[in-house]
Backbone and ligand atoms as CSV (ligand in chain L), in Angstrom:
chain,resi,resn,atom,element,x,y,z
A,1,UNK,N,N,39.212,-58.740,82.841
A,1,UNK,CA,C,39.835,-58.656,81.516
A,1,UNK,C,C,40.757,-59.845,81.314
A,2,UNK,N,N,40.983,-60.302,80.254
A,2,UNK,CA,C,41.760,-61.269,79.822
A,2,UNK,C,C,43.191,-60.912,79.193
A,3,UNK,N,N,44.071,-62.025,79.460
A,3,UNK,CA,C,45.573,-61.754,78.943
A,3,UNK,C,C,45.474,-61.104,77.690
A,4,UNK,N,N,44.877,-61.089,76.703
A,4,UNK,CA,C,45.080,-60.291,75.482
A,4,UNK,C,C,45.233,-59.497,75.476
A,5,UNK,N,N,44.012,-58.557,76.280
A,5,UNK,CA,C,43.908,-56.995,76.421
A,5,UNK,C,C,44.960,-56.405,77.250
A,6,UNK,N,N,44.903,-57.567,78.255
A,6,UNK,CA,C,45.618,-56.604,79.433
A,6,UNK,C,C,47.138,-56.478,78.793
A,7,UNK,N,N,47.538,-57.725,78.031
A,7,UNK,CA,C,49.244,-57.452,77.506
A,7,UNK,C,C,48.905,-55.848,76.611
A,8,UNK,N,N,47.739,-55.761,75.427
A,8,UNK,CA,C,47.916,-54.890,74.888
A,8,UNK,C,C,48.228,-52.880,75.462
A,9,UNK,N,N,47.386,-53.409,76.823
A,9,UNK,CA,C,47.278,-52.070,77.823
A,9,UNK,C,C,48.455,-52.191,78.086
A,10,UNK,N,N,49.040,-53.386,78.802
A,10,UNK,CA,C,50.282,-52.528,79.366
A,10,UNK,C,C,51.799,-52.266,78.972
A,11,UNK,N,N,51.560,-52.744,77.446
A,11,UNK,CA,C,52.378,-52.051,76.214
A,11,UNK,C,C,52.119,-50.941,75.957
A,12,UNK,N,N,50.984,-50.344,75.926
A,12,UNK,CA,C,50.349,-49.309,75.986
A,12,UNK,C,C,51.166,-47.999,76.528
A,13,UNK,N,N,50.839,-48.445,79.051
A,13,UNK,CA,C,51.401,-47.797,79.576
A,13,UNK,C,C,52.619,-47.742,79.432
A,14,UNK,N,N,53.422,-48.659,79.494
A,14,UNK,CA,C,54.889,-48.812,79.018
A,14,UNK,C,C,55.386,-47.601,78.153
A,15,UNK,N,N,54.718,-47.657,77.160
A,15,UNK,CA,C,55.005,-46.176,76.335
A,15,UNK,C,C,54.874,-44.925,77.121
A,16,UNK,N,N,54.205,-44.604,77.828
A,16,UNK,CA,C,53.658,-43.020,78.281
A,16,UNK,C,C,54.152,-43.155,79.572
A,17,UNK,N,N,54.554,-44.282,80.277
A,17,UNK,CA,C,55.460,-44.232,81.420
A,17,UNK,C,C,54.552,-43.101,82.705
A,18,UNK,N,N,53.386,-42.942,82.846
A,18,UNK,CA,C,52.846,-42.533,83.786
A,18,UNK,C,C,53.040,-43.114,85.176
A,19,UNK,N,N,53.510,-44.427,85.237
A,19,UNK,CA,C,53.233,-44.856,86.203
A,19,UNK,C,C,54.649,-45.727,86.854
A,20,UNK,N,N,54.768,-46.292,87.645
A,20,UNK,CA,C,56.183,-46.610,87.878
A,20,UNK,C,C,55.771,-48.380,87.606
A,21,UNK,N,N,56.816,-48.865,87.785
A,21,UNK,CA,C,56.588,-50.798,87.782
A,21,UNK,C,C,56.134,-51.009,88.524
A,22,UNK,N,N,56.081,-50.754,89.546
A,22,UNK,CA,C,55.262,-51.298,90.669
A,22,UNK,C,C,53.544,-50.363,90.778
A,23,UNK,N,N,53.058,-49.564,90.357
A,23,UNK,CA,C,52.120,-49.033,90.052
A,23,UNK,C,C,51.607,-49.800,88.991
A,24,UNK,N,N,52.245,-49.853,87.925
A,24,UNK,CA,C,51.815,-50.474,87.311
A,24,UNK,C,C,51.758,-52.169,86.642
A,25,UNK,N,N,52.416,-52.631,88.167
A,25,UNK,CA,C,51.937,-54.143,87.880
A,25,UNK,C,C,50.565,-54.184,89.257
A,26,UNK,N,N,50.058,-53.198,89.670
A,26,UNK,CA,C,48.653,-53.065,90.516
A,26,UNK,C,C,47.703,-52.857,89.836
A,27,UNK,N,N,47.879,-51.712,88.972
A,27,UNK,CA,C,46.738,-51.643,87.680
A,27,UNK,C,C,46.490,-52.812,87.236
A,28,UNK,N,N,47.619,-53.809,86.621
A,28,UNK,CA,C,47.073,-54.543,85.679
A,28,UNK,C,C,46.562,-55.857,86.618
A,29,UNK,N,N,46.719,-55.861,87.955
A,29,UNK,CA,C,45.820,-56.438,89.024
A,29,UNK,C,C,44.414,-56.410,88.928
A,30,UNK,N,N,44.573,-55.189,89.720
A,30,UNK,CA,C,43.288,-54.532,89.311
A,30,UNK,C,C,42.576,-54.123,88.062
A,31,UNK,N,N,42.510,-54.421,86.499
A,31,UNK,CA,C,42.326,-54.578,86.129
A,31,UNK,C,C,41.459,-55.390,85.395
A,32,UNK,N,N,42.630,-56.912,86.071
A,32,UNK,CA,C,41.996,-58.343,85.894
A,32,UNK,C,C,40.525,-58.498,86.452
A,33,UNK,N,N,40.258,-57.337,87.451
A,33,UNK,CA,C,38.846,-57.971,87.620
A,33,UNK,C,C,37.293,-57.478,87.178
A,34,UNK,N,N,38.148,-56.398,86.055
A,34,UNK,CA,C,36.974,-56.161,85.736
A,34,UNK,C,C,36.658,-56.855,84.087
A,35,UNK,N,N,35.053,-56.499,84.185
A,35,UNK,CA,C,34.734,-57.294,83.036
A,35,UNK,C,C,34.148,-55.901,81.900
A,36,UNK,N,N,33.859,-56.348,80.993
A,36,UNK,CA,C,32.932,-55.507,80.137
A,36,UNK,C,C,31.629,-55.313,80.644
A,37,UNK,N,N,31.028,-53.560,80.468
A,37,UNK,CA,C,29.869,-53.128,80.990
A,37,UNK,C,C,30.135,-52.758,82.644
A,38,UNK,N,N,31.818,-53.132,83.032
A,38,UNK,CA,C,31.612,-52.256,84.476
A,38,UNK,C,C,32.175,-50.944,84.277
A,39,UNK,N,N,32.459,-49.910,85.299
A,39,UNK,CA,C,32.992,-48.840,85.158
A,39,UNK,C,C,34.050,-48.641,86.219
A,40,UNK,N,N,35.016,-48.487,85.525
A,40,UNK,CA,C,36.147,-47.746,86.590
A,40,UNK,C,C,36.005,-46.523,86.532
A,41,UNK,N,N,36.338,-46.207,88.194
A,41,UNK,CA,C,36.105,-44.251,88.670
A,41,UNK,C,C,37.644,-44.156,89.216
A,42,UNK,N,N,37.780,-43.012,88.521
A,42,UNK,CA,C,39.003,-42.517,88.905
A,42,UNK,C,C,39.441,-42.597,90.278
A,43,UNK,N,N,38.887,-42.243,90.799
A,43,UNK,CA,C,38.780,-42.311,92.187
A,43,UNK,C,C,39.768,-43.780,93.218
A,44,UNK,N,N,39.365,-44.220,92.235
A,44,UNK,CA,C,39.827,-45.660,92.990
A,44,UNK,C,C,41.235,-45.597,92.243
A,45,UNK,N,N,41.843,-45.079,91.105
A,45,UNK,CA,C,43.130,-45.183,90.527
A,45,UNK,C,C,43.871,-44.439,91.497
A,46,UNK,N,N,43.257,-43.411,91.898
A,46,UNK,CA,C,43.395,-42.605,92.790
A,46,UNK,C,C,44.433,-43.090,93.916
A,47,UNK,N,N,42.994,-43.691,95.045
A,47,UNK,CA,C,43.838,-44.376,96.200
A,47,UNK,C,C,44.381,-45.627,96.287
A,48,UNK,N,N,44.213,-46.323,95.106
A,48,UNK,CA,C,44.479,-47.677,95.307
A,48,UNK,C,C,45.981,-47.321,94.649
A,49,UNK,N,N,46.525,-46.694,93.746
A,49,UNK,CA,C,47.521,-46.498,93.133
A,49,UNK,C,C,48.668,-45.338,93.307
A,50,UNK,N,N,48.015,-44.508,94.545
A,50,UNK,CA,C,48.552,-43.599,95.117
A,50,UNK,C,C,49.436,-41.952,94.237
A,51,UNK,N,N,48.080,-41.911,93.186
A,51,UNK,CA,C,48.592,-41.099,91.862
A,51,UNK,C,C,47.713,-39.943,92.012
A,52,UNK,N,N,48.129,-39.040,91.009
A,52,UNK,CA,C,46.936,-37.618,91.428
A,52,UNK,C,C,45.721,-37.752,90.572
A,53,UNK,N,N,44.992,-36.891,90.702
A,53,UNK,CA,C,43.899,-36.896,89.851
A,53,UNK,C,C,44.293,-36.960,88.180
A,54,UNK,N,N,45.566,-36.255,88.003
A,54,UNK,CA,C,45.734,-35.462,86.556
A,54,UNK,C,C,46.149,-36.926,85.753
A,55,UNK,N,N,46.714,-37.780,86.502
A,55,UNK,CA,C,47.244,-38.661,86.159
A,55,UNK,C,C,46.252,-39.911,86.021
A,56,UNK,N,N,45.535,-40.056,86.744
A,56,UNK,CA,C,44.514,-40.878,86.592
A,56,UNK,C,C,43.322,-40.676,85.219
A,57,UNK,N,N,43.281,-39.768,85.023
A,57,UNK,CA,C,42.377,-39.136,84.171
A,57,UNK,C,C,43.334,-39.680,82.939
A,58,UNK,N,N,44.877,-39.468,82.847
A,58,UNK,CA,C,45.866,-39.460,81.795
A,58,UNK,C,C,45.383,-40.737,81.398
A,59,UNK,N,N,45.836,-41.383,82.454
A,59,UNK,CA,C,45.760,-43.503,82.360
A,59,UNK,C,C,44.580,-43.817,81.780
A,60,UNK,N,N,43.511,-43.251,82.436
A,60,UNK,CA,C,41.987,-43.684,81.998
A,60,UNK,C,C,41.916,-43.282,80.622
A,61,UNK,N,N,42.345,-42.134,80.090
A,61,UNK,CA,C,42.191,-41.391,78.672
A,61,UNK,C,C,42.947,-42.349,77.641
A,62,UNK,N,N,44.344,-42.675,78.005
A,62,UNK,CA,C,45.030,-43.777,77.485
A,62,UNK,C,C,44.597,-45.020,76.944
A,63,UNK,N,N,43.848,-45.663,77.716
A,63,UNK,CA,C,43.228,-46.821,77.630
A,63,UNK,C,C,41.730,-46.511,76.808
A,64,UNK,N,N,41.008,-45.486,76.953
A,64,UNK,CA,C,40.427,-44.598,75.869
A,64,UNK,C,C,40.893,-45.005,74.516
A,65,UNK,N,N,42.010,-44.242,74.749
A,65,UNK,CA,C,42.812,-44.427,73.034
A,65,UNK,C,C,42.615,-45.560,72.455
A,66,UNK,N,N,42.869,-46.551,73.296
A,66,UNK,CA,C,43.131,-47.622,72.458
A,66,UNK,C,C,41.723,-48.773,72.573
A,67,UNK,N,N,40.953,-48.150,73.075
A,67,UNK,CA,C,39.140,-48.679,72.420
A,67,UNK,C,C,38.914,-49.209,73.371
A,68,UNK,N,N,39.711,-49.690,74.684
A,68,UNK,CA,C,38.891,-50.648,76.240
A,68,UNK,C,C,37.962,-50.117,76.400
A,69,UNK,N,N,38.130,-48.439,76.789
A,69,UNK,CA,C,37.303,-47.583,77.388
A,69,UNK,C,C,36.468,-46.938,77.125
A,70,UNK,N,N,35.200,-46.118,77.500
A,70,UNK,CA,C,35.010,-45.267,76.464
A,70,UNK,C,C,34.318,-44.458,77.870
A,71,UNK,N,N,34.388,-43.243,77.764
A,71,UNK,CA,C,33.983,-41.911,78.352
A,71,UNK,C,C,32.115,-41.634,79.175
A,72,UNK,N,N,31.916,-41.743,80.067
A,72,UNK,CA,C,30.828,-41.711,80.699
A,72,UNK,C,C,30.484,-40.616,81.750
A,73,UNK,N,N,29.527,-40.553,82.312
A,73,UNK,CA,C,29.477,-39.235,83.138
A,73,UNK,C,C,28.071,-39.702,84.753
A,74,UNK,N,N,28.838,-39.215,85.376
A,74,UNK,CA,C,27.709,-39.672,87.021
A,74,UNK,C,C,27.886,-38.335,87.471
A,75,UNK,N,N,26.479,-38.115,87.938
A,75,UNK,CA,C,26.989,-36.707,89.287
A,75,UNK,C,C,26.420,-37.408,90.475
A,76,UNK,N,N,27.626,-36.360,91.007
A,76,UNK,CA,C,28.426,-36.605,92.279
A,76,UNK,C,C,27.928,-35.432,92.909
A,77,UNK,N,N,27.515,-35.509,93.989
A,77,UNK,CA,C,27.651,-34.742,95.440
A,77,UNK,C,C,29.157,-34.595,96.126
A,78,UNK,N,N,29.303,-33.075,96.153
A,78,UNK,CA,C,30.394,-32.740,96.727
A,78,UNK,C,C,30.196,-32.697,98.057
A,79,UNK,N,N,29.160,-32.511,98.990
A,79,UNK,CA,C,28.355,-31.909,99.752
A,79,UNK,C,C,28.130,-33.284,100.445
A,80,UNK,N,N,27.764,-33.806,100.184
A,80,UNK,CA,C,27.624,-35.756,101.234
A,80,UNK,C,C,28.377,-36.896,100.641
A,81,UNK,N,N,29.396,-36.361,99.456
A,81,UNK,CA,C,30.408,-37.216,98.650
A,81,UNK,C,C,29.290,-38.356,98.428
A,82,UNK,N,N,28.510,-38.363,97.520
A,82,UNK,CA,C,28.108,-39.631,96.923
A,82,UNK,C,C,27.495,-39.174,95.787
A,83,UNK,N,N,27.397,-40.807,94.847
A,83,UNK,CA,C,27.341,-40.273,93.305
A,83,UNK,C,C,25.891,-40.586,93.545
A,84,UNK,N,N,25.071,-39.885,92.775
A,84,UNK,CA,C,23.596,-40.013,92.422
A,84,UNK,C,C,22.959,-41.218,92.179
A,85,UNK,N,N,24.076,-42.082,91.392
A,85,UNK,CA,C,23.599,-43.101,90.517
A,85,UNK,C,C,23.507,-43.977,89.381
A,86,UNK,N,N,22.391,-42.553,88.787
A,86,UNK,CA,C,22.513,-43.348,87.341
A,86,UNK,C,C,23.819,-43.079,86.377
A,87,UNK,N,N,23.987,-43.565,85.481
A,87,UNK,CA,C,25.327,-43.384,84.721
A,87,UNK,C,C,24.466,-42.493,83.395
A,88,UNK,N,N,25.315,-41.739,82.748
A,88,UNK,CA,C,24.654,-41.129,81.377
A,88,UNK,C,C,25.958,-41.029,80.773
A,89,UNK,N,N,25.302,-41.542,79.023
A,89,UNK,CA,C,26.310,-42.184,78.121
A,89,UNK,C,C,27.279,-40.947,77.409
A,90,UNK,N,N,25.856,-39.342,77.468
A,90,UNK,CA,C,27.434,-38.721,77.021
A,90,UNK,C,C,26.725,-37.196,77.942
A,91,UNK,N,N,27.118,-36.276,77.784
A,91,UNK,CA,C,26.998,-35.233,79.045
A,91,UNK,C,C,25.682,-34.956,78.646
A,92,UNK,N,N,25.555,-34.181,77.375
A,92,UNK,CA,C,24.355,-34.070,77.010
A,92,UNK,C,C,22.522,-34.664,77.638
A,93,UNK,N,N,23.255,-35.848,78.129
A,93,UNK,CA,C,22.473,-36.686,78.861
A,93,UNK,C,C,22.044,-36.357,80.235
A,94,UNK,N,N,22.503,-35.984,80.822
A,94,UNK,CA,C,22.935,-35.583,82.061
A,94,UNK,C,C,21.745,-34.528,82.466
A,95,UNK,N,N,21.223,-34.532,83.083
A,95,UNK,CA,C,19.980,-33.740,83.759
A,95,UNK,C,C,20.119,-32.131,84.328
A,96,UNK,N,N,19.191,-31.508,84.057
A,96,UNK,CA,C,19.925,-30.373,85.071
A,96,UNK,C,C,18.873,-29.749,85.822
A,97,UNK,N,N,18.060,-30.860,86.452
A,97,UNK,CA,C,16.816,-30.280,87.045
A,97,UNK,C,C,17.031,-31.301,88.244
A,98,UNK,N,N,18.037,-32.027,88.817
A,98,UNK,CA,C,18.409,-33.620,89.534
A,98,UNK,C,C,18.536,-32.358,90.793
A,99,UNK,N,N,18.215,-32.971,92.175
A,99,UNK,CA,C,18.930,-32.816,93.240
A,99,UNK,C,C,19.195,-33.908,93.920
A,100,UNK,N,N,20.059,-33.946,94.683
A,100,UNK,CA,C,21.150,-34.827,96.195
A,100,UNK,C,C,19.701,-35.681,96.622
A,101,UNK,N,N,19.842,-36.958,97.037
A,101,UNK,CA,C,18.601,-37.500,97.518
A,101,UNK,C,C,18.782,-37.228,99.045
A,102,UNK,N,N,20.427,-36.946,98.978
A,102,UNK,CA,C,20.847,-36.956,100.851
A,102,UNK,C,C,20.798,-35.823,101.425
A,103,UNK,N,N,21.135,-34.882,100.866
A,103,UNK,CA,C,21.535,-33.425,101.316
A,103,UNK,C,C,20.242,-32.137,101.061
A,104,UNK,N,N,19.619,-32.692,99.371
A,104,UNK,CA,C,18.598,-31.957,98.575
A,104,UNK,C,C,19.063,-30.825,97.871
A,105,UNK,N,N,20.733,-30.779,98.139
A,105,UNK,CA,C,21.478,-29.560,96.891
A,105,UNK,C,C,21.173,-29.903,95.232
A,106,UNK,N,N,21.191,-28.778,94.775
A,106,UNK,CA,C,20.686,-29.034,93.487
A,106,UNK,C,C,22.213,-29.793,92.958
A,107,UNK,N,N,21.771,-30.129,92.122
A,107,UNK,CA,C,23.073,-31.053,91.005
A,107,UNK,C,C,22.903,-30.765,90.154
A,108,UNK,N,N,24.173,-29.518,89.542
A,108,UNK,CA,C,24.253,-28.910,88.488
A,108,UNK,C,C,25.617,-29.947,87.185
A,109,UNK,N,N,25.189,-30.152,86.272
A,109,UNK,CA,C,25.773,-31.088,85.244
A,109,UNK,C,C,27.344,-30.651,85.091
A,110,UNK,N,N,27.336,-29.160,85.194
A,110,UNK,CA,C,29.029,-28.317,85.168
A,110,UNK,C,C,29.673,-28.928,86.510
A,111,UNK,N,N,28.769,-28.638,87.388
A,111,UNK,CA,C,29.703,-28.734,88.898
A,111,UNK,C,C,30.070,-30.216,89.041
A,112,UNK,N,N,29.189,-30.926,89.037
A,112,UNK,CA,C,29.028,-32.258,89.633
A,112,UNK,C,C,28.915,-33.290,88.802
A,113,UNK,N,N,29.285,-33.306,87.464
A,113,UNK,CA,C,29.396,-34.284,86.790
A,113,UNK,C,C,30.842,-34.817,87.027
A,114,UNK,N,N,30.854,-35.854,86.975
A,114,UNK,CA,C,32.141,-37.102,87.086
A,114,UNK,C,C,32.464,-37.997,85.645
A,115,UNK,N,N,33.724,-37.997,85.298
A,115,UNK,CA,C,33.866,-38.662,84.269
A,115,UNK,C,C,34.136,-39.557,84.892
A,116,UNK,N,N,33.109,-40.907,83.979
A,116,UNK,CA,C,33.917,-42.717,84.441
A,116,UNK,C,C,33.802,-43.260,83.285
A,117,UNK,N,N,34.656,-44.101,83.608
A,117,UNK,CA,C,35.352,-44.797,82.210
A,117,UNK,C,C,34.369,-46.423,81.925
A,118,UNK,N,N,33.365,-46.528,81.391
A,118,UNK,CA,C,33.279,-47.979,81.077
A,118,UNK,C,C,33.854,-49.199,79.802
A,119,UNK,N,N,34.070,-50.171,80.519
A,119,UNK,CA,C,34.641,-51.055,80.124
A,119,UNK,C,C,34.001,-51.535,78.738
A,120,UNK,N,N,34.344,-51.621,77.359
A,120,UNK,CA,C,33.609,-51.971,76.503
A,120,UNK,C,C,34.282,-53.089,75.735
A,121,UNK,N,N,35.738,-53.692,75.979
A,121,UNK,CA,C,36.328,-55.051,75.468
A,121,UNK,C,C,37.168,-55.058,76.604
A,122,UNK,N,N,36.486,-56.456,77.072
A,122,UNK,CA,C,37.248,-56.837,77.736
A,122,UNK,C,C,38.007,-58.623,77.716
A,123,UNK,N,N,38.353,-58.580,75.816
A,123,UNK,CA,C,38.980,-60.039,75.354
A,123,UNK,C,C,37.898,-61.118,75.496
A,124,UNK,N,N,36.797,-61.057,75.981
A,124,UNK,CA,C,35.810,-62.008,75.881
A,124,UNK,C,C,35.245,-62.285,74.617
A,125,UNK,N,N,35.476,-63.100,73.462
A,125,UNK,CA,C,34.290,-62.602,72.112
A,125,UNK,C,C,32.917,-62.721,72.341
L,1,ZN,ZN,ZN,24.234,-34.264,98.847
């Protein structure tokens, strides 16, 4: 992402104060390296930022708000912790006939769907 966006995000967080200064001069680290069309998983706000789930979801939803982001869905294996794969654009999408390629548990769209956030401006025109 480029200085534009990222100043606009972290005026953003600044407001909703989720995160402390030092949390949140890592985000906007980590940030910098993503581009448009990748996806951030909570997961990684997670441990890289040392925050809970509820909060990560908050941040990701945040940046939502303000049009970076927009809402995606992967299932995930709870059972051998790995995501399936493919990405689907809204749940609806999402299969419910899929099983685990590792384990062979079925993958139900309620249980095992994952929200991830992809990147859709990222200051590039
Ligand atoms: Zn599995």
């Amino acid at each position: 992402m480029l200085p534009n966006i990222l100043l606009k995000i972290e005026e953003k967080l600044k407001e909703n104060s989720l995160l402390s200064d030092s949390q949140l001069d890592k985000f906007m680290l980590l940030l910098k390296r993503y581009k448009k069309g990748e996806w951030l998983y909570p997961g990684v706000l997670i441990r890289k930022l040392n925050i809970t789930s509820s909060n990560a979801y908050k941040l990701l939803d945040s940046l939502k708000d303000i049009g970076v982001l927009e809402v995606n869905y992967e299932l995930y294996c709870h059972t051998c912790n790995t995501f399936e794969g493919t990405i689907y654009e809204t749940f609806s999408q999402v299969p419910n006939d899929l099983h685990c390629e590792g384990c062979g548990i079925e993958l139900k769209p309620l249980v095992n769907s994952i929200v991830i956030y992809k990147v859709i401006i990222d200051g590039e025109q």
